[in-house]
N, C-alpha and C positions, 0 to 999 in steps of 0.2 A: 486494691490497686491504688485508691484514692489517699489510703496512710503509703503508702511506696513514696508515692508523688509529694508530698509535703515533708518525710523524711529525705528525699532528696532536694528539693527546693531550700532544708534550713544547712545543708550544707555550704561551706566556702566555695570559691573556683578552684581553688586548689582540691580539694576534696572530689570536688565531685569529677573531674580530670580523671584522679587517679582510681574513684570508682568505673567510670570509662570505660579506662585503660583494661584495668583489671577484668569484669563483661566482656568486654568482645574480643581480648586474647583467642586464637585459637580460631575464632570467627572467620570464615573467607568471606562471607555475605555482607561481614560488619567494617571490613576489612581499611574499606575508608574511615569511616569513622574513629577506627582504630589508631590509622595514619592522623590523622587530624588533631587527636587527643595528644599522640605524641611530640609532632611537629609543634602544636599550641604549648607544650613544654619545655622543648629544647629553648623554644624561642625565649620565655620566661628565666630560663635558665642563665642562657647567654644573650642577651638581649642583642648588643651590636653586633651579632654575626645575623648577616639574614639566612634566614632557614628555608629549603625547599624543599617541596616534597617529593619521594621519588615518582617519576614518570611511570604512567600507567603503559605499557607496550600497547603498540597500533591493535594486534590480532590478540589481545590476552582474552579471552574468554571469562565472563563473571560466573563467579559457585552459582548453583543451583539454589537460588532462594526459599522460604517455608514461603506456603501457599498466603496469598496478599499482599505477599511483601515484594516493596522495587527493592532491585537490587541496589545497592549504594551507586555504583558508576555507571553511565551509558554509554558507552564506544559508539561512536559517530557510522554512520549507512557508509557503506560504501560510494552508494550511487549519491551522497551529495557532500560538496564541498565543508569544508570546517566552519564556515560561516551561514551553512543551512541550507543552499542554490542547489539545487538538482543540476547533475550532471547534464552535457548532450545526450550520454549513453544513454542515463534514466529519462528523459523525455522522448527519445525518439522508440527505448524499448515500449513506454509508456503509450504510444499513439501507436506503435505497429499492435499492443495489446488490445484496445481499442477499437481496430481495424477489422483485426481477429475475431473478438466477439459480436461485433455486429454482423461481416458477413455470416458467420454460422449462425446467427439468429435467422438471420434470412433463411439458409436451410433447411433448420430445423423447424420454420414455420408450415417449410414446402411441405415435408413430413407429415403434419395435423391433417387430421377430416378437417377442418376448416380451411387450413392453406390449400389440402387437395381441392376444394370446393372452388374455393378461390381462381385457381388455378384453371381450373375446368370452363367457369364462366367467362373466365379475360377468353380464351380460346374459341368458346361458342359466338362469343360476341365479337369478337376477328374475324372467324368462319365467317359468321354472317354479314359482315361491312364488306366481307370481298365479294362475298357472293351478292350483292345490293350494286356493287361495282360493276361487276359483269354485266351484273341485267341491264343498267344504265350505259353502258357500254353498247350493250346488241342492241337496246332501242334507236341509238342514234344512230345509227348506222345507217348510209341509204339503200334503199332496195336494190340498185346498181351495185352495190358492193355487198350485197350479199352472194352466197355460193350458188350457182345453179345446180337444182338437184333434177332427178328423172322426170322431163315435161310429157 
């Protein structure tokens, strides 16, 4: 690999362009690079004409890349503006997401022996504050305001 690299290094700009060129013909992966190599020639070519490249489509889909490799182009998210900003949509999907996962964590905590346990003792411990209630309740109470039962 390390003689590739030094045989391509002693090449010209010109050269090494139209090796480029020539590699990634055929290429959809390389496909920019490809644009690039030849735009960088047209230009050289006819210098006073400015040269553009052609416009990638909004929805084009990039080829299937070999395993590690990015793909040459990134088509922009839907969910955020050209300049990076996440949408309203993608933030407010973003925080109903959010919302979502935390109540069901609640749920699924109810689910566990432990949330059941949980669970169990907040209500024993209810049970028993009202029932603490009561009795303090009937102790105040004056004997006039109690029920007469069978004298």
């Amino acid at each position: 690999m390390s003689d590739l690299v030094v045989q391509l290094q002693a090449l010209t700009d010109d050269e090494l362009l139209e090796v480029v060129r020539s590699a990634t013909e055929g290429r959809p992966a390389l496909a920019a690079v490809h644009d690039a190599a030849a735009v960088h020639d047209a230009a050289v070519v006819h210098p006073a004409e400015p040269v553009a490249a052609e416009p990638v489509p909004a929805r084009a889909q990039p080829a299937p890349a070999s395993p590690g490799v990015l793909p040459a182009t990134q088509l922009p998210d839907a969910d955020y503006t050209t300049g990076g900003v996440p949408t309203f949509g993608r933030v407010r999907e973003k925080i109903e997401q959010r919302f979502g996962t935390s109540v069901g964590a609640g749920e699924l905590d109810q689910d566990t022996a432990a949330g059941k346990s949980l669970q169990e003792q907040w209500d024993a411990r209810e049970k028993a504050g009202h029932d603490r209630l009561e009795q303090i309740r009937r102790s105040m109470k004056k004997p006039e305001d109690q029920p007469k039962g069978n004298e």
